[in-house]
Each structure stands twice: as structure tokens, then as C-alpha cells.
mmJSON file of the N, C-alpha and C atoms, coordinates in Angstrom:
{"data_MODEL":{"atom_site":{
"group_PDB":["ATOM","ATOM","ATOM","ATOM","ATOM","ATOM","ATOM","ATOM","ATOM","ATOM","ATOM","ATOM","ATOM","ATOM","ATOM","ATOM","ATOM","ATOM","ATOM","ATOM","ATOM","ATOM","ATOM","ATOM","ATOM","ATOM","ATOM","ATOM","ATOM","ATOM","ATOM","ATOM","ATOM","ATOM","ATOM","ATOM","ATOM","ATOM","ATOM","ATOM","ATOM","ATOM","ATOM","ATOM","ATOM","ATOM","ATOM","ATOM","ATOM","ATOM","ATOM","ATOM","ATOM","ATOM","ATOM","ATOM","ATOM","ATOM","ATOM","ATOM","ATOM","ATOM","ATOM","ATOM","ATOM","ATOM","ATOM","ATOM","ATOM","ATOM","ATOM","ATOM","ATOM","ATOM","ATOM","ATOM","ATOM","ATOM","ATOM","ATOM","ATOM","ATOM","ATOM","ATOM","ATOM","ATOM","ATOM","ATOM","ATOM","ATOM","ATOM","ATOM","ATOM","ATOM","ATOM","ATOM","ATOM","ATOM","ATOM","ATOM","ATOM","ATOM","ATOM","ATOM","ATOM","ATOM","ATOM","ATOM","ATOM","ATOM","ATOM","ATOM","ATOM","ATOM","ATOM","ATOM","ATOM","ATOM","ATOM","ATOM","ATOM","ATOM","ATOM","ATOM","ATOM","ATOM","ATOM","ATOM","ATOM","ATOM","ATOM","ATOM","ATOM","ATOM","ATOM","ATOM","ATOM","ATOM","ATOM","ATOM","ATOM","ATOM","ATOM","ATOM","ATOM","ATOM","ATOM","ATOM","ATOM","ATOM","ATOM","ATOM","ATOM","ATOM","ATOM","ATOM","ATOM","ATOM","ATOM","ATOM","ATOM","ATOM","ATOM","ATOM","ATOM","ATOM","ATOM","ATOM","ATOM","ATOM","ATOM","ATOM","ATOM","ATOM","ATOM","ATOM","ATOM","ATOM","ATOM","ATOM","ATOM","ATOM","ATOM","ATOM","ATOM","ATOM","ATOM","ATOM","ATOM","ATOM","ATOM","ATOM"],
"id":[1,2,3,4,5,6,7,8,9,10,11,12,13,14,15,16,17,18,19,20,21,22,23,24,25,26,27,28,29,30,31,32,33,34,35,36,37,38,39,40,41,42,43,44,45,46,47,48,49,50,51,52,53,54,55,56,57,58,59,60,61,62,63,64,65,66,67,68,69,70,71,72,73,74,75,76,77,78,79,80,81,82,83,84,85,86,87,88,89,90,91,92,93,94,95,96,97,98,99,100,101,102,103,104,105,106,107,108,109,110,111,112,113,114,115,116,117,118,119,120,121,122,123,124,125,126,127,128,129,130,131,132,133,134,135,136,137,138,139,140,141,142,143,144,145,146,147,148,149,150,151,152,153,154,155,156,157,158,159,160,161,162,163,164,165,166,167,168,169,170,171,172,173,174,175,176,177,178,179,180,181,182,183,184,185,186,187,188,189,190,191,192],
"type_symbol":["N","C","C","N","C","C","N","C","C","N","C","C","N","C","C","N","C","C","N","C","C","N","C","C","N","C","C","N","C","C","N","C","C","N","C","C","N","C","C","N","C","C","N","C","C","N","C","C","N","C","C","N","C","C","N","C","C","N","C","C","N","C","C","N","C","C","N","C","C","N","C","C","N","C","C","N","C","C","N","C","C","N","C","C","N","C","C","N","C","C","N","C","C","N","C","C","N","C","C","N","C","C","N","C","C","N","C","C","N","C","C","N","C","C","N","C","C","N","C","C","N","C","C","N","C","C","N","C","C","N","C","C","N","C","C","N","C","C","N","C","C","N","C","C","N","C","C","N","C","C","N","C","C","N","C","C","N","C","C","N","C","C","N","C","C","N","C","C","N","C","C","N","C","C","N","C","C","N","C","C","N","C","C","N","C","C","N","C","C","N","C","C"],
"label_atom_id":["N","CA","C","N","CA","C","N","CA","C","N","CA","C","N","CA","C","N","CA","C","N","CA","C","N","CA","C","N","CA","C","N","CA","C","N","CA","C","N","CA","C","N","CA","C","N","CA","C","N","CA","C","N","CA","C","N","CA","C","N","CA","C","N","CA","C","N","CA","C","N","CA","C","N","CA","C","N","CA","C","N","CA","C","N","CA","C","N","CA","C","N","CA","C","N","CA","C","N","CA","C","N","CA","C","N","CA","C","N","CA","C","N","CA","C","N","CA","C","N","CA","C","N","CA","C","N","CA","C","N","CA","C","N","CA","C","N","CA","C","N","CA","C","N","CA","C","N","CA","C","N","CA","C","N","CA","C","N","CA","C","N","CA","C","N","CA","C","N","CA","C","N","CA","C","N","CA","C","N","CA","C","N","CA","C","N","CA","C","N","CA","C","N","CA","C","N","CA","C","N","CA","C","N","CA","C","N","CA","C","N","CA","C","N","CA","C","N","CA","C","N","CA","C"],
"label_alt_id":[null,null,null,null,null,null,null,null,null,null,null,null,null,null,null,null,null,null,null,null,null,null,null,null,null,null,null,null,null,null,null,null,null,null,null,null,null,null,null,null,null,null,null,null,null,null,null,null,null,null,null,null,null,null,null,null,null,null,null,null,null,null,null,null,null,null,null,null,null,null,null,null,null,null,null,null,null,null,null,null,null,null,null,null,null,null,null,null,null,null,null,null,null,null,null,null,null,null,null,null,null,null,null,null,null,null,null,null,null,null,null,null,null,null,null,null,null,null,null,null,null,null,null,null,null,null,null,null,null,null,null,null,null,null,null,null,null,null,null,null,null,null,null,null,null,null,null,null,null,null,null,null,null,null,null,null,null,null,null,null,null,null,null,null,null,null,null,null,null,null,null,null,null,null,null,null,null,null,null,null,null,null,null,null,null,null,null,null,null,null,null,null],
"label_comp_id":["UNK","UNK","UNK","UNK","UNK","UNK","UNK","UNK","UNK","UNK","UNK","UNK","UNK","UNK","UNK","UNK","UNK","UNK","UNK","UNK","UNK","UNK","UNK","UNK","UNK","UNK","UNK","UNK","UNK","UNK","UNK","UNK","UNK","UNK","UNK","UNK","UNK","UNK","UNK","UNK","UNK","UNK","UNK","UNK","UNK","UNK","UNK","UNK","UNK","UNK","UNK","UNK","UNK","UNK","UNK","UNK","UNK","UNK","UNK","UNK","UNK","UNK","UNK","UNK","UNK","UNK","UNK","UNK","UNK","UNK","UNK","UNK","UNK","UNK","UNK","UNK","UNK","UNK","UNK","UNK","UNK","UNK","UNK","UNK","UNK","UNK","UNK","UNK","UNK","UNK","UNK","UNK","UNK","UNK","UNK","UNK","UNK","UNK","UNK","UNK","UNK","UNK","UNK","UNK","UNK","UNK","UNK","UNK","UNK","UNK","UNK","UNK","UNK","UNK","UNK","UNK","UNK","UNK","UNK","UNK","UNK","UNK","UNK","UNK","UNK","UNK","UNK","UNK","UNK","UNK","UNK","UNK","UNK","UNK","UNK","UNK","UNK","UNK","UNK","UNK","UNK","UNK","UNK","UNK","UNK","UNK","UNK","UNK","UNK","UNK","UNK","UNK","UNK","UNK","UNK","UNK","UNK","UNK","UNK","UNK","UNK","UNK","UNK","UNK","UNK","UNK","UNK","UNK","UNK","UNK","UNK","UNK","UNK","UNK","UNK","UNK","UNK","UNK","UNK","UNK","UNK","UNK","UNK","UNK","UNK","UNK","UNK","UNK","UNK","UNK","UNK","UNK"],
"label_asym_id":["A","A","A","A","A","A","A","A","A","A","A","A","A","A","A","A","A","A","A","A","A","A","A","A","A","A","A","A","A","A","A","A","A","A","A","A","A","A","A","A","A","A","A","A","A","A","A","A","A","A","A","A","A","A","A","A","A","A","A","A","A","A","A","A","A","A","A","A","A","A","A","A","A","A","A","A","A","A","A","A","A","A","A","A","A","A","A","A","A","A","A","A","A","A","A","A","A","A","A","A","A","A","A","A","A","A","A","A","A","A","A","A","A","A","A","A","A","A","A","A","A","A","A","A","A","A","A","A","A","A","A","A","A","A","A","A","A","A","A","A","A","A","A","A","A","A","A","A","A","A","A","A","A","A","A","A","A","A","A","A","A","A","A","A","A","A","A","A","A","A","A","A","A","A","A","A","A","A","A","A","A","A","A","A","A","A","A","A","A","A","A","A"],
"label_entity_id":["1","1","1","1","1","1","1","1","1","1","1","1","1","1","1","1","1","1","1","1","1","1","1","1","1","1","1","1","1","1","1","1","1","1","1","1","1","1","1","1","1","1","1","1","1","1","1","1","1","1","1","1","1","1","1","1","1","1","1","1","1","1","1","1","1","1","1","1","1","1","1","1","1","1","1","1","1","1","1","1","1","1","1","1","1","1","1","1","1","1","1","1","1","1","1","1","1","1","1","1","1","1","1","1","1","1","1","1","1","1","1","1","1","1","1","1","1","1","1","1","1","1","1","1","1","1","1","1","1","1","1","1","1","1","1","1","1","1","1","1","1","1","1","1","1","1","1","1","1","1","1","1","1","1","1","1","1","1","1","1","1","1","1","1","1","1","1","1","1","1","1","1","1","1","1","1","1","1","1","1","1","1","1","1","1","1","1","1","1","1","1","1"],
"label_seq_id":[1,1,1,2,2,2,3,3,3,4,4,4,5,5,5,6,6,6,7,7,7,8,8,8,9,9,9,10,10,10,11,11,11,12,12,12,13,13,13,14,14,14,15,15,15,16,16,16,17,17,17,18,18,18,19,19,19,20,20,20,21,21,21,22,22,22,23,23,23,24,24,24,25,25,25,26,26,26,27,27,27,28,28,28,29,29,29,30,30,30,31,31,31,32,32,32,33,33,33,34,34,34,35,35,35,36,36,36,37,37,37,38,38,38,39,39,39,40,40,40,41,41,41,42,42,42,43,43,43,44,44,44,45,45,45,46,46,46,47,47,47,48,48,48,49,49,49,50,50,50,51,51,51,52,52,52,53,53,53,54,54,54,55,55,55,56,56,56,57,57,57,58,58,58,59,59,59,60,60,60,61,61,61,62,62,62,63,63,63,64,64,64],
"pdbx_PDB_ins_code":[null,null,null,null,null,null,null,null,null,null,null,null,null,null,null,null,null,null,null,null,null,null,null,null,null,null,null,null,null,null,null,null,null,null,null,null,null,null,null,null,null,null,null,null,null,null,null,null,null,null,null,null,null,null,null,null,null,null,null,null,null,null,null,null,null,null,null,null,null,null,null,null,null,null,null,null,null,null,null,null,null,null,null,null,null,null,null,null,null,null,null,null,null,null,null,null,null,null,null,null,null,null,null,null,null,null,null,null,null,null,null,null,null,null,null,null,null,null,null,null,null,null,null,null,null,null,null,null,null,null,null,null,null,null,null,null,null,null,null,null,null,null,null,null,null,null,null,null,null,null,null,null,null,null,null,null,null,null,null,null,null,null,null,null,null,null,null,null,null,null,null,null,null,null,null,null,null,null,null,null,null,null,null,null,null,null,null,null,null,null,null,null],
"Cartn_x":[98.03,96.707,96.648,96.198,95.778,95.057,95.192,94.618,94.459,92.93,92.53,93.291,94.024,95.342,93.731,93.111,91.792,90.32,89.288,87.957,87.275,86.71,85.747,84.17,83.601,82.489,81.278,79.859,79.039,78.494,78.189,77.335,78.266,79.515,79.96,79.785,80.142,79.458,78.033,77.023,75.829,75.934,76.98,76.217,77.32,78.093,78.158,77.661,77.029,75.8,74.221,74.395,73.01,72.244,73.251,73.213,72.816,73.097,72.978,71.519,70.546,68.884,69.063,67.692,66.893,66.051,66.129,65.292,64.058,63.261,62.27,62.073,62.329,62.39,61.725,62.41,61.963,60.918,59.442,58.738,57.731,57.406,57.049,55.839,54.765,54.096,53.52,53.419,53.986,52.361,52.485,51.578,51.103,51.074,50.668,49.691,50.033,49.429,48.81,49.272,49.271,49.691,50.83,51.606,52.28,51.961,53.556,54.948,55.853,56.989,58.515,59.765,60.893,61.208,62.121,62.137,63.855,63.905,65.15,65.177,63.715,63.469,62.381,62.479,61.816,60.674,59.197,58.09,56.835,56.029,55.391,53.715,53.185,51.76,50.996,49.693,48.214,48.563,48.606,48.477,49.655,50.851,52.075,52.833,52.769,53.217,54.497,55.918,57.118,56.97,57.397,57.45,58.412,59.172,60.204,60.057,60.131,59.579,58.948,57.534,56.168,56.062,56.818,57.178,56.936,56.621,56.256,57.301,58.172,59.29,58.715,58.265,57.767,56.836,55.86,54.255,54.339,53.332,53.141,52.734,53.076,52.799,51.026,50.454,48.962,48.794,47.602,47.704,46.149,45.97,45.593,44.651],
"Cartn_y":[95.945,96.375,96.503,97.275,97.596,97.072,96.117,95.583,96.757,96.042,97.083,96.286,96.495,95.593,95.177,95.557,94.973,95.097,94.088,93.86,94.948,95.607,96.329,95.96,96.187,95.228,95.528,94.694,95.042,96.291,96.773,98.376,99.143,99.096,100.328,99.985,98.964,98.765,99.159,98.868,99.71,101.034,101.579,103.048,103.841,103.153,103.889,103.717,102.643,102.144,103.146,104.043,104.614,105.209,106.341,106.859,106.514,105.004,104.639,104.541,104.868,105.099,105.612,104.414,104.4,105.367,106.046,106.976,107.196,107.533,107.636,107.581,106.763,107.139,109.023,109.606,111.049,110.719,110.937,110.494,111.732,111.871,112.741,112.76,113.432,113.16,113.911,113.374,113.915,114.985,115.888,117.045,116.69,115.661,115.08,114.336,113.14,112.06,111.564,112.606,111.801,111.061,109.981,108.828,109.496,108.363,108.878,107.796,108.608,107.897,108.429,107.687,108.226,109.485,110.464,111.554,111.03,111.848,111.564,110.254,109.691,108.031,108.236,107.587,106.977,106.52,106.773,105.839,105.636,104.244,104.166,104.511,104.902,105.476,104.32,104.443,103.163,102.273,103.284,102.887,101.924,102.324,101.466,102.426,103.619,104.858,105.129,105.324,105.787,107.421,107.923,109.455,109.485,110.944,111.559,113.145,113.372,115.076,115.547,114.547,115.269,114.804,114.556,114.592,112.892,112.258,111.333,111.158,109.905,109.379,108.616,107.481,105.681,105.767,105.391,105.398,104.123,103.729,102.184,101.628,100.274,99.703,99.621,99.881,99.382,97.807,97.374,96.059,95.437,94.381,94.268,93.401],
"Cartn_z":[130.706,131.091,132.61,133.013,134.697,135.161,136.256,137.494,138.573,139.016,140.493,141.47,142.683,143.387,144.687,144.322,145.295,144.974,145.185,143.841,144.718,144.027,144.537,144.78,145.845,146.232,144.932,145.302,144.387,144.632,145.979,146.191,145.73,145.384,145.007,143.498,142.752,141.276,141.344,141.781,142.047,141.995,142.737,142.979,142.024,141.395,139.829,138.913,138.682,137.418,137.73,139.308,139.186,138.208,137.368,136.761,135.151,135.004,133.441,133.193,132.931,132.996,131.604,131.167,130.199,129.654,128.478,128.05,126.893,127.002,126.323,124.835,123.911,122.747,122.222,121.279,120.673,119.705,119.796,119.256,118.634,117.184,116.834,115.293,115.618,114.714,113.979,112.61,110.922,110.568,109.816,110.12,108.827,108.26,107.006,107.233,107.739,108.148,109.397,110.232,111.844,111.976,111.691,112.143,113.457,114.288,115.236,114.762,115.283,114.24,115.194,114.944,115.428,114.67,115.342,114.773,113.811,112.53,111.293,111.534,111.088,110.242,109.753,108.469,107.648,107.917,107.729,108.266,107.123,107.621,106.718,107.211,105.982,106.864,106.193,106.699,106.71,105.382,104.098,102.684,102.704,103.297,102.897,101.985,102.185,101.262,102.55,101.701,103.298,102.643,104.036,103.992,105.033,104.555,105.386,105.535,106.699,106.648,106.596,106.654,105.827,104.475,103.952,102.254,101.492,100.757,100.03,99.588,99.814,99.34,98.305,98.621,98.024,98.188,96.857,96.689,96.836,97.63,97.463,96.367,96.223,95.129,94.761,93.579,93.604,93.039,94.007,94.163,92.766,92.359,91.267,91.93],
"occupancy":[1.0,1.0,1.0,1.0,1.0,1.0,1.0,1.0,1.0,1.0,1.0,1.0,1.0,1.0,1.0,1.0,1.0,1.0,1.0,1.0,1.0,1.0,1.0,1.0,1.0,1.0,1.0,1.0,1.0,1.0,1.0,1.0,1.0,1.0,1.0,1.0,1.0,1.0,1.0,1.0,1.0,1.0,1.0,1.0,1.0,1.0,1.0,1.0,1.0,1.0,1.0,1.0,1.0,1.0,1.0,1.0,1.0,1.0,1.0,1.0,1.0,1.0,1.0,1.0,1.0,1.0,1.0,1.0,1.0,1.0,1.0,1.0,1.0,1.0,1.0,1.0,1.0,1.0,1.0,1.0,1.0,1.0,1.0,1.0,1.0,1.0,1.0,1.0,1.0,1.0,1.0,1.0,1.0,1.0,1.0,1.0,1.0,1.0,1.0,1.0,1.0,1.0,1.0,1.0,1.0,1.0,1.0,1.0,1.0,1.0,1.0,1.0,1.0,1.0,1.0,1.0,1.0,1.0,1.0,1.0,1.0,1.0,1.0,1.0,1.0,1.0,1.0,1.0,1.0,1.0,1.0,1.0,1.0,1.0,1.0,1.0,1.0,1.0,1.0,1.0,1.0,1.0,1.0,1.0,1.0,1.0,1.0,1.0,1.0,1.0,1.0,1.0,1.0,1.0,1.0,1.0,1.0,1.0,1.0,1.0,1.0,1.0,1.0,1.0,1.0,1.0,1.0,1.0,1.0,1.0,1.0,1.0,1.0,1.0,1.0,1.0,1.0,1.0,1.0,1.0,1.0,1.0,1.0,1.0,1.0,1.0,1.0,1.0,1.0,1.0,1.0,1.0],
"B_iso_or_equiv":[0.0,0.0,0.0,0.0,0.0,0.0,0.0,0.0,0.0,0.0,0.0,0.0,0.0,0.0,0.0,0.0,0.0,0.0,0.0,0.0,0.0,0.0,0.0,0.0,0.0,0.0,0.0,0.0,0.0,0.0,0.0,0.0,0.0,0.0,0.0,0.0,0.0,0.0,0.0,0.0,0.0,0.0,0.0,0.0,0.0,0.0,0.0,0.0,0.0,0.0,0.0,0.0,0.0,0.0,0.0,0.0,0.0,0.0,0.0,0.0,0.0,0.0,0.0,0.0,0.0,0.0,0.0,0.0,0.0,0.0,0.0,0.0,0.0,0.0,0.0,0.0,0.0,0.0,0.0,0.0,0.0,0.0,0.0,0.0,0.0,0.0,0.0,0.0,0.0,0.0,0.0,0.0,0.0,0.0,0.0,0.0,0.0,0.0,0.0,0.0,0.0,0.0,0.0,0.0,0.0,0.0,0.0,0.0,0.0,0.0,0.0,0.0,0.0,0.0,0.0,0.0,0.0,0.0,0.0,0.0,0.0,0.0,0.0,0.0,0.0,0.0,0.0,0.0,0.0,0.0,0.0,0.0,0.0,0.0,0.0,0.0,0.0,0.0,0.0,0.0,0.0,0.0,0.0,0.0,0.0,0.0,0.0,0.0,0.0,0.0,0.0,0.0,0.0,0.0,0.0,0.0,0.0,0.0,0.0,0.0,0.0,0.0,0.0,0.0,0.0,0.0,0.0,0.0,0.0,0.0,0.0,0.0,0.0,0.0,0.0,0.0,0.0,0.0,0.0,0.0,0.0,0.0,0.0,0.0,0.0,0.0,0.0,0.0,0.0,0.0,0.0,0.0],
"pdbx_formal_charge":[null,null,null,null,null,null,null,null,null,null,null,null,null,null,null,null,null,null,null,null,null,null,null,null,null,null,null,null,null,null,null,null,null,null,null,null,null,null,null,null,null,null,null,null,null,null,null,null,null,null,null,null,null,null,null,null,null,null,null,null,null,null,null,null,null,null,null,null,null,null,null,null,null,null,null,null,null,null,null,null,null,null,null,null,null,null,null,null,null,null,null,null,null,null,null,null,null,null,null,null,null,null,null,null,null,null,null,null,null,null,null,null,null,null,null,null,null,null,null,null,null,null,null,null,null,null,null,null,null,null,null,null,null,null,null,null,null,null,null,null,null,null,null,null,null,null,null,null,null,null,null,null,null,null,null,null,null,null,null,null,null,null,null,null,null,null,null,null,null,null,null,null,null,null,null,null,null,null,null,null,null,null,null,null,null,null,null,null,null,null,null,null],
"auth_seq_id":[1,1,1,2,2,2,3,3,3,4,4,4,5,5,5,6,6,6,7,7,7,8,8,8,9,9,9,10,10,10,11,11,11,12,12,12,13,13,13,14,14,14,15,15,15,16,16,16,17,17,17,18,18,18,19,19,19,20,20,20,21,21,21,22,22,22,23,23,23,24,24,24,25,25,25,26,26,26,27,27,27,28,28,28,29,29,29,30,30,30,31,31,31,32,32,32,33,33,33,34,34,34,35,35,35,36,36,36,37,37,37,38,38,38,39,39,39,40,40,40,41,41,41,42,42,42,43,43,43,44,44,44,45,45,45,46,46,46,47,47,47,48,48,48,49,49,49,50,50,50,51,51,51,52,52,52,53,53,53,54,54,54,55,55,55,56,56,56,57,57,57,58,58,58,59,59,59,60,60,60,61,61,61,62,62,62,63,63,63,64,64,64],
"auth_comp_id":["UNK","UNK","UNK","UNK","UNK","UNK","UNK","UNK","UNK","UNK","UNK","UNK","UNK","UNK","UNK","UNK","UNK","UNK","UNK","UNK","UNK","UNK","UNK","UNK","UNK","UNK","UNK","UNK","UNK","UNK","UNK","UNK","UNK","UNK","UNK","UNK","UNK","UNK","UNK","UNK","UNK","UNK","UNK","UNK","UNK","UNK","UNK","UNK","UNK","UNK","UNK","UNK","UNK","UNK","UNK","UNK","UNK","UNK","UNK","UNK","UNK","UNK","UNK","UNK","UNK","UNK","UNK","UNK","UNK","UNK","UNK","UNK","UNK","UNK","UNK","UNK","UNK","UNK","UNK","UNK","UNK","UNK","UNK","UNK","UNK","UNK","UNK","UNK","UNK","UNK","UNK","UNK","UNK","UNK","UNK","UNK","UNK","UNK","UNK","UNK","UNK","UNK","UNK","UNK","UNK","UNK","UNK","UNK","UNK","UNK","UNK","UNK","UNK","UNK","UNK","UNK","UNK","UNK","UNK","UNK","UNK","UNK","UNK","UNK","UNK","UNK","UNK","UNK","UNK","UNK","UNK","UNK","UNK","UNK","UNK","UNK","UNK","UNK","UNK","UNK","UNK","UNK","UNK","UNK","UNK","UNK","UNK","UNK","UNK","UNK","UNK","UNK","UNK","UNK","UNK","UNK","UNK","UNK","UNK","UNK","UNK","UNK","UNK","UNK","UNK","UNK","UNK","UNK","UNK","UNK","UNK","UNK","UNK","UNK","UNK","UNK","UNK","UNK","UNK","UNK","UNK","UNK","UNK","UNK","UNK","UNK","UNK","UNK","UNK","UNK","UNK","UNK"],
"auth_asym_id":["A","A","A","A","A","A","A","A","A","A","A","A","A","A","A","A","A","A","A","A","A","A","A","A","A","A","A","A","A","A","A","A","A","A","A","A","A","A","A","A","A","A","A","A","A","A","A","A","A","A","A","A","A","A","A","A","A","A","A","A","A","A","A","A","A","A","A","A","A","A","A","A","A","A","A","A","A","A","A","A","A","A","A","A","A","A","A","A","A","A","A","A","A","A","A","A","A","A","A","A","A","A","A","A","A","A","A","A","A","A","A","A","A","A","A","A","A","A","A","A","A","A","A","A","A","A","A","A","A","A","A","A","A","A","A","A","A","A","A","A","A","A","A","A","A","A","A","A","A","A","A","A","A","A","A","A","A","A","A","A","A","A","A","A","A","A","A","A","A","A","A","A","A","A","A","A","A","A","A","A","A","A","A","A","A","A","A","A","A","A","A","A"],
"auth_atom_id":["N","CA","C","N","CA","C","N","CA","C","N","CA","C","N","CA","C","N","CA","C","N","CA","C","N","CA","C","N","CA","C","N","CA","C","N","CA","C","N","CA","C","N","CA","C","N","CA","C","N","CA","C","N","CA","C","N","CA","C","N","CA","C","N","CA","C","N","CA","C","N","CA","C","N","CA","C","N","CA","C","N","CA","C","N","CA","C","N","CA","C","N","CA","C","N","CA","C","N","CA","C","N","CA","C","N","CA","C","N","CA","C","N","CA","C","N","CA","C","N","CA","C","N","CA","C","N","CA","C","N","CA","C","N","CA","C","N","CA","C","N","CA","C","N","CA","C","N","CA","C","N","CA","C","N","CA","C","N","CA","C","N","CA","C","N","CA","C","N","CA","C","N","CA","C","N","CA","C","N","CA","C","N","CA","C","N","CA","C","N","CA","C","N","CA","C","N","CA","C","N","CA","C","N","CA","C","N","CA","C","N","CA","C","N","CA","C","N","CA","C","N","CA","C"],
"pdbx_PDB_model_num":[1,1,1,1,1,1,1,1,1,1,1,1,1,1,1,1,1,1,1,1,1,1,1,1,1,1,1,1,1,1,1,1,1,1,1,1,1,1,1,1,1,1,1,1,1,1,1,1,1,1,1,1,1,1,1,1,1,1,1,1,1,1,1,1,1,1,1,1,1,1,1,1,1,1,1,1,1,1,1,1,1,1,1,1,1,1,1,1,1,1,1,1,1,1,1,1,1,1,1,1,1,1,1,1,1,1,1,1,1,1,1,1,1,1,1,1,1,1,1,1,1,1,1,1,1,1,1,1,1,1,1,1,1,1,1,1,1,1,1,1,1,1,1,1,1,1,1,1,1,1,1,1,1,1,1,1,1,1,1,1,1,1,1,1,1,1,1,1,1,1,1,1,1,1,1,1,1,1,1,1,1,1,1,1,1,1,1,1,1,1,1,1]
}}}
């Protein structure tokens, strides 16, 4: 395995880590329901009903 033959200080570890920045989750909402939700996932709306796509996967259970 390769050794650096000398440590390299911290500002220069700094000023190659500038670049690694955090991004905004893709957030998108369903023309069904209005949920906002991650976009290609699974989400559940008010009732507890999951939908994907717009589309009704899992009816929620009815409660007694």
C-alpha cells in the first residue's frame, strides 16, 4: 500500500474537501393527494393508504 513520503497539512485537506457539499433532498408532490414525498419512494398519505406514482398500492387497514 502507498505512503505519502510527507503528511500533508490540514488547509490543504480543507481545500480538497471544499467541494464535498450537501444537497437538497428531490422532493416532489403527488397530483393525487398533495403529499410531498421523495421522488421513486413509496409514501404514505393522511388515511395511512401507501401510494406510488400517483397510484394506490396498500389500502389501509379499516379500523373497528
Amino acid at each position: 500500500m502507498a505512503h505519502p513520503k510527507s503528511r500533508g497539512s490540514k488547509q490543504r485537506k480543507h481545500k480538497r474537501r471544499t467541494h464535498f457539499k450537501i444537497t437538497a433532498p428531490n422532493v416532489a408532490t403527488c397530483p393525487v393527494t398533495g403529499e410531498k414525498h421523495l421522488r421513486h419512494r413509496a409514501y404514505n398519505d393522511a388515511e395511512g393508504n401507501l401510494f406510488y406514482k400517483g397510484k394506490m398500492l396498500i389500502k389501509a387497514a379499516e379500523e373497528l
